[in-house]
C-alpha positions in Angstrom: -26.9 3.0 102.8 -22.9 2.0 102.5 -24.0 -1.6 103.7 -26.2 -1.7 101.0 -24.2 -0.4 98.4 -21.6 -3.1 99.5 -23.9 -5.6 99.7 -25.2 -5.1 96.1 -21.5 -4.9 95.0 -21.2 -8.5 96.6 -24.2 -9.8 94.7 -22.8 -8.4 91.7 -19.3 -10.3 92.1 -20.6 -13.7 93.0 -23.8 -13.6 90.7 -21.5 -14.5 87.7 -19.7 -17.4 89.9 -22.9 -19.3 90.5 -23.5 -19.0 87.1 -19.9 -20.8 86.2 -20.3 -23.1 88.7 -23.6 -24.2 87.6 -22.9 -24.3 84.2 -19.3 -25.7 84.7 -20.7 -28.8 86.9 -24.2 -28.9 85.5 -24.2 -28.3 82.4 -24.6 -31.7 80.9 -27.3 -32.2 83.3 -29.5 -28.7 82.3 -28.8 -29.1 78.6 -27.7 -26.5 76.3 -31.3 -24.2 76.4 -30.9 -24.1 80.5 -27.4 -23.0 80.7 -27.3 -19.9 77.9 -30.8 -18.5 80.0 -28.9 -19.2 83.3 -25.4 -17.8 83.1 -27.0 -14.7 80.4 -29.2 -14.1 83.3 -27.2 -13.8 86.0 -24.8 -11.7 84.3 -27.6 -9.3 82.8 -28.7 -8.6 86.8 -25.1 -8.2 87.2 -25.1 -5.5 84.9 -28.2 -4.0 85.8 -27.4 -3.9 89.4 -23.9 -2.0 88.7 -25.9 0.5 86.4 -27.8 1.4 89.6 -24.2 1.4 91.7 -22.9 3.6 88.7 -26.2 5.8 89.5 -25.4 6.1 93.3 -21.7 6.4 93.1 -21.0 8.4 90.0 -24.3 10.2 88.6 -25.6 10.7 92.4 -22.5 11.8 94.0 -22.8 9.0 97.2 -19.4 8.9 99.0 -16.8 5.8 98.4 -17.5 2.4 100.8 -15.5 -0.3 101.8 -15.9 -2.8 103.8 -14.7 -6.7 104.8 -16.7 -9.6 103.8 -14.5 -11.7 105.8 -11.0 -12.3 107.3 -8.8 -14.5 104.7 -5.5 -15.3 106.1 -4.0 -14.8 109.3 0.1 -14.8 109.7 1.9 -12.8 112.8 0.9 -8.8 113.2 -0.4 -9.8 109.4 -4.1 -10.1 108.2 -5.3 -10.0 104.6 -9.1 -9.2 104.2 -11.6 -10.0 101.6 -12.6 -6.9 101.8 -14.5 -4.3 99.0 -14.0 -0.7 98.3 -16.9 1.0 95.7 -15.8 4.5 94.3 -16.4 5.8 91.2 -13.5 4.2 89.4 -14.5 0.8 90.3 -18.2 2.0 89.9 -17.4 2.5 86.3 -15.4 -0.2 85.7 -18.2 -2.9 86.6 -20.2 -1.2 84.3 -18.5 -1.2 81.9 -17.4 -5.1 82.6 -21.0 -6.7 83.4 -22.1 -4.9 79.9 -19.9 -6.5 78.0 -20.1 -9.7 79.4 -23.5 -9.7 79.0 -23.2 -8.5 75.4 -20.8 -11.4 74.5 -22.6 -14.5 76.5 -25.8 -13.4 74.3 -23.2 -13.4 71.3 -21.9 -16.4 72.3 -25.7 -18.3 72.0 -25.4 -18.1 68.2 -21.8 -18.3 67.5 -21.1 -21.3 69.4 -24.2 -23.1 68.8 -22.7 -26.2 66.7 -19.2 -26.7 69.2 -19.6 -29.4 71.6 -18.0 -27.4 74.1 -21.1 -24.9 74.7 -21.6 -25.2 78.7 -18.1 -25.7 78.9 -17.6 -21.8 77.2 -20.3 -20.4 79.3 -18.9 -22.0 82.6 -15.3 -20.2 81.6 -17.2 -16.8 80.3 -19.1 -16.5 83.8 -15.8 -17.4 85.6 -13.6 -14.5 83.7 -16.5 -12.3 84.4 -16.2 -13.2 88.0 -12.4 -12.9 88.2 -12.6 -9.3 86.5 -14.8 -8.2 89.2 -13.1 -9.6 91.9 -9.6 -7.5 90.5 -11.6 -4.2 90.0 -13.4 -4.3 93.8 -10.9 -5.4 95.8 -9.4 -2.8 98.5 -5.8 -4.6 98.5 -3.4 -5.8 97.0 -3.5 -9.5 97.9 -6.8 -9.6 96.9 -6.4 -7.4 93.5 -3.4 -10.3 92.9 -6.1 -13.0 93.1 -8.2 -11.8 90.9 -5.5 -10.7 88.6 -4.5 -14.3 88.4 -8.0 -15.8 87.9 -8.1 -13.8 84.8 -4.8 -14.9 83.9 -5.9 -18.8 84.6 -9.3 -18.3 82.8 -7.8 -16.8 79.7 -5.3 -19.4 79.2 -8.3 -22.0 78.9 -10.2 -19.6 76.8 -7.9 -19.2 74.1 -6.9 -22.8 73.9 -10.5 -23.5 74.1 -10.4 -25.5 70.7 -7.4 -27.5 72.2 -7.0 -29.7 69.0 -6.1 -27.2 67.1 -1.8 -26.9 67.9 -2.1 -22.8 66.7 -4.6 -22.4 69.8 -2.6 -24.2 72.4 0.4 -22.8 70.9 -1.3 -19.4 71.4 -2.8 -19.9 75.0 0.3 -21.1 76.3 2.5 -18.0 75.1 -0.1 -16.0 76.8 0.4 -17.8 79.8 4.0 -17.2 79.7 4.3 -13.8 78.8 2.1 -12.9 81.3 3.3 -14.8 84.5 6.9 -12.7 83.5 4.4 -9.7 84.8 2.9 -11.6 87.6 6.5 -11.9 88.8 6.9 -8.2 89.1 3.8 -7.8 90.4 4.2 -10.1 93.4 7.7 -9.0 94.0 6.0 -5.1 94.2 3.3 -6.4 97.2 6.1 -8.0 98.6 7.7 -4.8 98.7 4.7 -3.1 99.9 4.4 -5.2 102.8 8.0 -5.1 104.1 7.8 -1.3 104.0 4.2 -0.2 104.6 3.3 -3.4 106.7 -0.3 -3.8 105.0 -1.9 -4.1 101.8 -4.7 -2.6 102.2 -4.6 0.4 99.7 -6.0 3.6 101.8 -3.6 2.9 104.5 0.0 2.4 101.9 -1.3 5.8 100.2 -1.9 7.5 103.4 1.9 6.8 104.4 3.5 7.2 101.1 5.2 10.2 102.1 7.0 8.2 105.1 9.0 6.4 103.3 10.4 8.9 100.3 14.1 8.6 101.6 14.2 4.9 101.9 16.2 3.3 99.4 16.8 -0.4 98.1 20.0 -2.4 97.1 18.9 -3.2 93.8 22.6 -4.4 92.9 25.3 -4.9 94.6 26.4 -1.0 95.6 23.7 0.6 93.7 20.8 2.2 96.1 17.1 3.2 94.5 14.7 4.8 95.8 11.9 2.4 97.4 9.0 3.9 96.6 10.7 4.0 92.7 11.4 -0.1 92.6 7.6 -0.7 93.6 6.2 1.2 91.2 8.2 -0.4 88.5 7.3 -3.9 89.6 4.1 -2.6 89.4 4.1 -1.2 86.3 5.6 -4.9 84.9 2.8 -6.3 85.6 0.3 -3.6 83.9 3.2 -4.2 81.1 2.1 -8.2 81.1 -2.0 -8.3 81.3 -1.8 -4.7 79.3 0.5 -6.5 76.5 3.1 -3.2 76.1 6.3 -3.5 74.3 8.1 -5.9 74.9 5.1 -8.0 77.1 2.9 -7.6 73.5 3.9 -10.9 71.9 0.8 -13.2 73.3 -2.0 -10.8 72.7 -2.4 -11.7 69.0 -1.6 -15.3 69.5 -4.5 -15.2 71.4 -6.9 -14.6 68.3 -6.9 -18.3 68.0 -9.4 -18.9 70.4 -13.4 -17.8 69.8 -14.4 -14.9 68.4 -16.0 -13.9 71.2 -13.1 -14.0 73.8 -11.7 -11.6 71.6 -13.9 -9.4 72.2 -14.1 -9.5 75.7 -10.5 -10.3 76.3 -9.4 -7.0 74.2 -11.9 -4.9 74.6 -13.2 -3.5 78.3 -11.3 -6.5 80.6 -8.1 -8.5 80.5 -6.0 -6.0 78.1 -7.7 -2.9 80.5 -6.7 -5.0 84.1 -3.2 -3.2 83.6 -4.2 0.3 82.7 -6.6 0.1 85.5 -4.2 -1.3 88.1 -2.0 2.0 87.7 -5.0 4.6 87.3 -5.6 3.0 90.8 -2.4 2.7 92.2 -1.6 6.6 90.8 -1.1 8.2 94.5 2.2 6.0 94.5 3.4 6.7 91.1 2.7 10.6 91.2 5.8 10.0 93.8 8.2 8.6 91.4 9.1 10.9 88.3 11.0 8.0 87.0 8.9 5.3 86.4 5.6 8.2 85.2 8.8 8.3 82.3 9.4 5.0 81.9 5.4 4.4 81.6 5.2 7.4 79.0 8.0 6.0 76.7 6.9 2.6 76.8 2.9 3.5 75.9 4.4 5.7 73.2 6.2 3.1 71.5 3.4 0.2 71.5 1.0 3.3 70.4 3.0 3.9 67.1 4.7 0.7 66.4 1.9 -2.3 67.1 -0.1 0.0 64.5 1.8 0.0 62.2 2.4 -3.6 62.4 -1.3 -3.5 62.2 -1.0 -2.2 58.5 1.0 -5.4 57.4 -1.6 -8.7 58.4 -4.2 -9.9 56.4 -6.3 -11.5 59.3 -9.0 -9.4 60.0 -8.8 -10.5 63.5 -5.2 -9.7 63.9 -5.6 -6.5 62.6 -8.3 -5.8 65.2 -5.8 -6.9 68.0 -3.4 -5.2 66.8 -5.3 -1.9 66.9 -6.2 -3.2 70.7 -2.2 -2.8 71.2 -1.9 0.6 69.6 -4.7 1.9 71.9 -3.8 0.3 74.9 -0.7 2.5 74.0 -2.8 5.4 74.4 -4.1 4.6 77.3 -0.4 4.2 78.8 0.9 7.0 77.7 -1.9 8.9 79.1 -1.2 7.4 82.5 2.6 8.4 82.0 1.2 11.9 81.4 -0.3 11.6 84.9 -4.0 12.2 82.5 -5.2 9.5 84.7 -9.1 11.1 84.1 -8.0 10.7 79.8 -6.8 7.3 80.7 -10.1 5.9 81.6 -12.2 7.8 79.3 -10.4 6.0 76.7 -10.8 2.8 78.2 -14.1 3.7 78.6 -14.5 4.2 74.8 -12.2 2.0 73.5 -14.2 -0.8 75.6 -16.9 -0.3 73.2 -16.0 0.6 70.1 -13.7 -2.3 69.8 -16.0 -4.6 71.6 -17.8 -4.1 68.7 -15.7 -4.4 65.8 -14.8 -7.8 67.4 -18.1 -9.0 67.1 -18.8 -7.7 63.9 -16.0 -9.4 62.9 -16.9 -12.5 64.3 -20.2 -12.3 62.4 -18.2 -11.6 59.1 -15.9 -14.7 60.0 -19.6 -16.7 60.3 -20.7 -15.8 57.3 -17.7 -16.7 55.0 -17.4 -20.3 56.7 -14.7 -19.3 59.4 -12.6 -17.7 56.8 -10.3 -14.8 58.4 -8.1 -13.7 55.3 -9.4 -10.4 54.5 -8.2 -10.5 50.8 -10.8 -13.3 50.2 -13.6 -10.3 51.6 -15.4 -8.5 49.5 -18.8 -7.2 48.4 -20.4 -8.1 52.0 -22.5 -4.5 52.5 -25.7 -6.0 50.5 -25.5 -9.4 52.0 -24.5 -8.1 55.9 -26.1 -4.6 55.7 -26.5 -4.3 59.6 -22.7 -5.8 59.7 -21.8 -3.6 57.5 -23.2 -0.6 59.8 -22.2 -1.8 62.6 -18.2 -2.1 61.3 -18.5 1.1 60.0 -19.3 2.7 63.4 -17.1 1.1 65.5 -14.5 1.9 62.6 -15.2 5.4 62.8 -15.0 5.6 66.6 -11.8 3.8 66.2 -10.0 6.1 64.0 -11.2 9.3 66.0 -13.9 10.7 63.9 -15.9 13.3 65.2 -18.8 13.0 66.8 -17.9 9.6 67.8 -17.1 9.1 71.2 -13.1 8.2 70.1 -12.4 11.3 69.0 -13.4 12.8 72.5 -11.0 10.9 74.0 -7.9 10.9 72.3 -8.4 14.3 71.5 -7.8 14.7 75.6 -4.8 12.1 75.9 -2.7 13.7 72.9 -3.3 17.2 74.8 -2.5 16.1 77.7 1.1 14.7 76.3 1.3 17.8 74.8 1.3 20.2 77.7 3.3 17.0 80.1 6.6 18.3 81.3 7.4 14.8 82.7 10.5 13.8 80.2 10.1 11.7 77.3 6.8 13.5 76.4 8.4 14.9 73.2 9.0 11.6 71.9 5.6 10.3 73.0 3.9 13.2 71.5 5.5 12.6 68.4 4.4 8.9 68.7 0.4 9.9 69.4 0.5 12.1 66.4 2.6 9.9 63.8 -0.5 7.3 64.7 -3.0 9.7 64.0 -1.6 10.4 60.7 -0.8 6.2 60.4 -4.5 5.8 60.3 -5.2 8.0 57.9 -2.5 7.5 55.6 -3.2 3.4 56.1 -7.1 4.3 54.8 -5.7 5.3 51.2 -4.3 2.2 50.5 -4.7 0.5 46.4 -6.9 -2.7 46.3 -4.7 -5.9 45.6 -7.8 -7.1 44.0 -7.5 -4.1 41.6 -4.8 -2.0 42.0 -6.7 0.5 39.4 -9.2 1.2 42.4 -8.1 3.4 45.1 -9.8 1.7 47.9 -9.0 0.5 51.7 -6.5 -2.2 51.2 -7.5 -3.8 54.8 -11.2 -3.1 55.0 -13.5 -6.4 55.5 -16.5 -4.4 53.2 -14.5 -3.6 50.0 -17.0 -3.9 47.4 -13.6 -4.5 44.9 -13.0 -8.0 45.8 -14.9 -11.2 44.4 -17.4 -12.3 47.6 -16.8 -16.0 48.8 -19.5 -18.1 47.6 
C-alpha cells in the first residue's frame, strides 16, 4: 500500500513534466489542437489522482510514506536523496495545486487563443505545475530548494512572457531579484542545517532539534545567537521572498504584467503559498525559537494591514486583486507567527480558491473590454457578463469574509487565534487583523467618481454607474 501511494505520488509529479516537455519541444510539430488536449490532460489525471491520495491520506486516515526514488548526489559521509514523503499536508497541497492548474490550462485555451506564443505558455504552465509539486513532496531540504527554484526560474519566464512589452520584462526581472534576496537566506539556512544536524532530510533534523538548543552562532563579531534561532530566520527570508511580505512585497504586483492567467495561478494556491507552506512544514523548528514565531507575527501583521490598504488606492483591477493576495498572504503569516499552523492552511486552502477565481473573472472582464485594465472605464457589465458577474460576486464575497462563504471560516479562526497568542507582538498584530477587517468594509462605501451623487463601490469592476466601453 505505501509503495503504491508513493508510486501514484510519482506519477502525479512527473505527469505535468511530460506534458512540458512535449509541449515545449513539440509543440510546433502537434499544432495548437494537440498540445491544449495533451498538457490539460495530463494535468487533469494529475489532479484526479491526488483527489484519490487526498482520499487515502486525509479523508481515510492511511499513515504518512516516504520513500527514495533515487540517490542524487554523493559528497564524503554526505548523500542527498530524491526522495518523497506523502502526509496530509502535502496530501492537501497537491490537491489543491493539480486543481488549479488544471482550472487555468483549460482557461488558458480561450484566453490565449490569438498569441503566437500558445505551446510555448502551455510548455511553461505544465513546467510551474511540475516545479510546485516537486517543492510540496520533497522530504529535504535540498530537494524542497530545487523545486523552490524551478518555480522561481519558471515565473520569471511567465511574467515576461510578452517580452516586447518593457513593463513585463521590467516586471519579471524585479521578481527575479527580489526573490533570489530570499533564496539567499534560504540556502544559507540548509547550509546551516547541514553543518549542525549533518542531513537534510527533514524527520531526522526535527528528531534532533532538541540537541542542539544551547549551540550558538557568531553572527557578528562578539555577538552569540542561538543556532537553532539564525536558521529559522534564514528560513523565514526566504518564505519572506516567494510569500512577497514586507519589505520582499515589491515584485508581486509587477508581476500583473504577464497573462491573466499566471496571475491566477501565481497568486492564488502556488508560488505566493510556497512560503507559508515552507514554514507550516518546517514548524517543529520554529516552535523552538520564540524570537523568530515574533518576528514572523509582526511582519505578517504589517503586510496584512498595510498592502490593503494600498489596495484601496490603484485603479487596475488586476493590481487591486494582487494587492488583496498581499493582505491575505499577511493572514496567513501572521497565523503561522501565532503558531495556528492548522488556521494557516485553511486559509491557504480558501484563499487558493476564492482568489483563483476572482483572477480569472477578471481576466474574462479584461477580454471583454479589449484588454482594458482601468477599472474607472468599467461599468454596467452585469447584463452583458451575467455568469462574470456571478462569479466576481462570489469570490468577492468569500474574499471579504462573508458568512457562509468559506473565507469567513477561516479568518474567523486566524484572528482568534492572534487573539488568545501570548507570543509578543500579538497585540499589534491583532490590531492589524481587525483594522483590515474594518478596511474592507469601510473601502466598500466608497462615492462613484463617475457620479459622486451615487453612493456606490468606488473599486468594483460591475458598477452599473459608469458608461460601459463600447
Amino acid at each position: 500500500m505505501e509503495n503504491n501511494l508513493l508510486t501514484i505520488a510519482l506519477v502525479i509529479m512527473l505527469l505535468p513534466l511530460a506534458g512540458a516537455l512535449i509541449a515545449g519541444l513539440l509543440g510546433k510539430v502537434i499544432g495548437r489542437s494537440a498540445t491544449h488536449w495533451l498538457t490539460c490532460s495530463l494535468v487533469g489525471v494529475s489532479f484526479l489522482l491526488s483527489c484519490y491520495l487526498f482520499n487515502a491520506i486525509v479523508l481515510q486516515g492511511s499513515p504518512a510514506v516516504e520513500g527514495i526514488v533515487y540517490q542524487w548526489i554523493q559528497t564524503g559521509a554526505f548523500h542527498f536523496d530524491v526522495a518523497l514523503l506523502l502526509d496530509r499536508l502535502s496530501a492537501v497541497m497537491i490537491m489543491i495545486v493539480t486543481f488549479v492548474s488544471f482550472m487555468v490550462h483549460i482557461y488558458t485555451i480561450g484566453y490565449m487563443a490569438d498569441d503566437p506564443g500558445y505551446q510555448r505558455f502551455f510548455s511553461y504552465v505544465s513546467l510551474f505545475t511540475f516545479a510546485m509539486l516537486t517543492l510540496v513532496l520533497a522530504n529535504n531540504f535540498l530537494l524542497m530548494f530545487f523545486g523552490w527554484e524551478g518555480v522561481g526560474l519558471v515565473s520569471y519566464l511567465l511574467i515576461g512572457f510578452w517580452f516586447k512589452r518593457e513593463a513585463a520584462v521590467f516586471g519579471s526581472l524585479k521578481a527575479f531579484l527580489a526573490n533570489r534576496v530570499g533564496d539567499l537566506g534560504f540556502i544559507l539556512a540548509i547550509a546551516g542545517v547541514l553543518m549542525y544536524f549533518g542531513t537534510v532530510n527533514y524527520h531526522e533534523v526535527f528528531a534532533h532539534v532538541t540537541d542542539i538548543l544551547d549551540k550558538t552562532i557568531h553572527v557578528f563579531p562578539g555577538v552569540t545567537t542561538s543556532a537553532v534561532s539564525v536558521i529559522c530566520v534564514l528560513l523565514f527570508i526566504g518564505a519572506m521572498g516567494k510569500s512577497a511580505q514586507v519589505p520582499l512585497h515589491v515584485w508581486l504586483p509587477e508581476s500583473m504584467e504577464g497573462p491573466t492567467p499566471i496571475s491566477a495561478l501565481i497568486h492564488a494556491a502556488t508560488m505566493v503559498t510556497a512560503g507559508i507552506y515552507m514554514v507550516a512544514r518546517m514548524s517543529p523548528l520554529f516552535e523552538y525559537s520564540p524570537t523568530t514565531l515574533s518576528l514572523i507575527l509582526v511582519i505578517g501583521a504589517t503586510t496584512c494591514l498595510f498592502m490593503g490598504i494600498l489596495a484601496v488606492f490603484h485603479h487596475d483591477i488586476k493590481r487591486v486583486i494582487a494587492y488583496s493576495t498581499l493582505s491575505q498572504l499577511g493572514y496567513m503569516t501572521v497565523a503561522l507567527g501565532a503558531s495556528a499552523y492548522d488556521a494557516a492552511i485553511f486559509h491557504l486552502v480558501t484563499h487558493a480558491f476564492f482568489k483563483a477565481l476572482l483572477f480569472l473573472a477578471a481576466g474574462s472582464v479584461i477580454i471583454a473590454l479589449h484588454h482594458e485594465q482601468d477599472m474607472r472605464k468599467m461599468g454596467g457589465l452585469a447584463a452583458r457578463m451575467p455568469i462574470t458577474y456571478l462569479t466576481f460576486i462570489i469570490g468577492a464575497l468569500a474574499l471579504a469574509a462573508i458568512p457562509p462563504f468559506a473565507g469567513f471560516y477561516s479568518k474567523d479562526a486566524i484572528i482568534e487565534a492572534v487573539r488568545l497568542s501570548t507570543t509578543p507582538g500579538a497585540g499589534f498584530a491583532y490590531f492589524c487583523v481587525m483594522a483590515g477587517v474594518c478596511r474592507k468594509a469601510v473601502g466598500s462605501a466608497n462615492s462613484c467618481r463617475a457620479c459622486p451623487k451615487i453612493w456606490h463601490c468606488a473599486s468594483s469592476p460591475l458598477c452599473h454607474v459608469r458608461p460601459t466601453i463600447r
